[in-house]
C-alpha positions as CSV (number, residue, x, y, z in Angstrom):
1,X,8.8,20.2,22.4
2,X,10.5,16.7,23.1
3,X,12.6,15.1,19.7
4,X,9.6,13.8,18.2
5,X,11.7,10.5,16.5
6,X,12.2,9.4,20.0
7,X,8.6,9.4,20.3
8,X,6.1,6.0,19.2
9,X,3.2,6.5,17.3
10,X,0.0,6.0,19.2
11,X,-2.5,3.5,17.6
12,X,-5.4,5.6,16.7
13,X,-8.7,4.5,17.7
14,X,-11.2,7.0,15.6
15,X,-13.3,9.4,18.1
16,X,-10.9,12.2,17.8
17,X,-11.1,14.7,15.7
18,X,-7.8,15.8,12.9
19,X,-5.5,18.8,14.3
20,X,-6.2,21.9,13.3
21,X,-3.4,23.6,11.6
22,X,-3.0,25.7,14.8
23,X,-1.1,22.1,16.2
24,X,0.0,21.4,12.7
25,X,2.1,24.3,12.0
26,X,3.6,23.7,15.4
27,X,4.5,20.0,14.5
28,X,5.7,20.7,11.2
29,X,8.7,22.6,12.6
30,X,10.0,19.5,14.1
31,X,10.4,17.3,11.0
32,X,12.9,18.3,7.8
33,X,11.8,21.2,5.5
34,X,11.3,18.4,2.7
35,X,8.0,17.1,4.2
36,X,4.6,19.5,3.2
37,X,1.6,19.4,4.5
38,X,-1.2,19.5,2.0
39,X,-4.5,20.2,2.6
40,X,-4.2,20.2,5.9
41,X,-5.2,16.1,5.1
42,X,-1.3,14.7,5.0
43,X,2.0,14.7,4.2
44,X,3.8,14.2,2.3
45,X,7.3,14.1,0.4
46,X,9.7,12.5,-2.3
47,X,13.4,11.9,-1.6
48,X,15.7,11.2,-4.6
49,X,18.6,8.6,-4.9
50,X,20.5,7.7,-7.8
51,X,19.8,4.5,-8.9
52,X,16.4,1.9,-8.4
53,X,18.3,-0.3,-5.8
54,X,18.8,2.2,-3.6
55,X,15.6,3.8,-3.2
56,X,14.6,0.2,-2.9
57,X,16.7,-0.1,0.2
58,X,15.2,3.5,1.4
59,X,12.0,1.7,1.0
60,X,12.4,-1.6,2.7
61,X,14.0,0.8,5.9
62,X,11.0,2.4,6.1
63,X,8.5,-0.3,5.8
64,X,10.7,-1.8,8.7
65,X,9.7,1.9,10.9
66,X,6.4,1.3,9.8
67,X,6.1,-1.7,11.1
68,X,7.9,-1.2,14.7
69,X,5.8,2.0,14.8
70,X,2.1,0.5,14.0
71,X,1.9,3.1,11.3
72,X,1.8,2.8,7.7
73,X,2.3,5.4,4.9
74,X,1.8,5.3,1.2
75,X,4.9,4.4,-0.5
76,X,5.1,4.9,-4.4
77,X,8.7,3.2,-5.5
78,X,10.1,4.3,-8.8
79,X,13.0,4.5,-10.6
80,X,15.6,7.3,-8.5
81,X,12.5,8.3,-6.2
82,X,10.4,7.4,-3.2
83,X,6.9,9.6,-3.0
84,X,6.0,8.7,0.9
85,X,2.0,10.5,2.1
86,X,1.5,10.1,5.9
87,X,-1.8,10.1,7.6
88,X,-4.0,8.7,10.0
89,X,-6.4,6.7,8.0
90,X,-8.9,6.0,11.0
91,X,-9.4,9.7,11.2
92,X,-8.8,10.6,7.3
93,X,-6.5,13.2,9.1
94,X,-3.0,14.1,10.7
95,X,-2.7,13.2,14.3
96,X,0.4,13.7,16.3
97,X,2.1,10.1,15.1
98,X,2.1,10.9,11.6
99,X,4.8,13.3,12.3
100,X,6.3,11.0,15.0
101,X,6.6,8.5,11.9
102,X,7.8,11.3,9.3
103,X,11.0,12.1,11.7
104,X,12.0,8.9,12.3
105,X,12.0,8.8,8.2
106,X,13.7,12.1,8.4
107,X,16.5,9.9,10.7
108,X,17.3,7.3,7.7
């Protein structure tokens, strides 16, 4: 499988149906150990940094992915800690791109 971070996350339509974990499993090799898939619904996964302002920054670096990407996550901001949850909303599922989007967080 290509580097999926050099991939661009497709704009979902609806129509199709959530991966199976089959395909999930599959993807899940190619992103950092960190990121869990849970109940085979999204994923998700919290990265730690030692002060507010820089898990601020974190943030605002992924909000600037999502963004170029098309593709938003969940972002809950606290004190030290980012909690990010990736899924495809139109589908209330995990397509391909929500792992597309998770590497390219796994890049920052």
């Amino acid at each position: 499988m290509s580097d999926l971070a050099a991939k661009s996350c497709v704009p979902c339509r609806g129509g199709v149906p959530p991966l199976r974990w089959e395909k999930i499993s599959g993807l899940l090799e190619h992103v950092d150990s960190g990121w869990a898939v849970v109940d085979d619904h999204h994923l998700e996964r919290t990265f730690s940094f030692r002060d507010f302002r820089t898990a601020l920054d974190f943030t605002n670096r992924v909000g600037e992915i999502a963004e170029t990407e098309g593709h938003h996550p969940d972002i809950c901001l606290a004190w030290g800690r980012v909690d990010i949850r990736i899924w495809t909303h139109k589908i209330d599922g995990l397509t391909e791109s929500d792992f597309i989007l998770a590497a390219k967080i796994d890049r920052l």
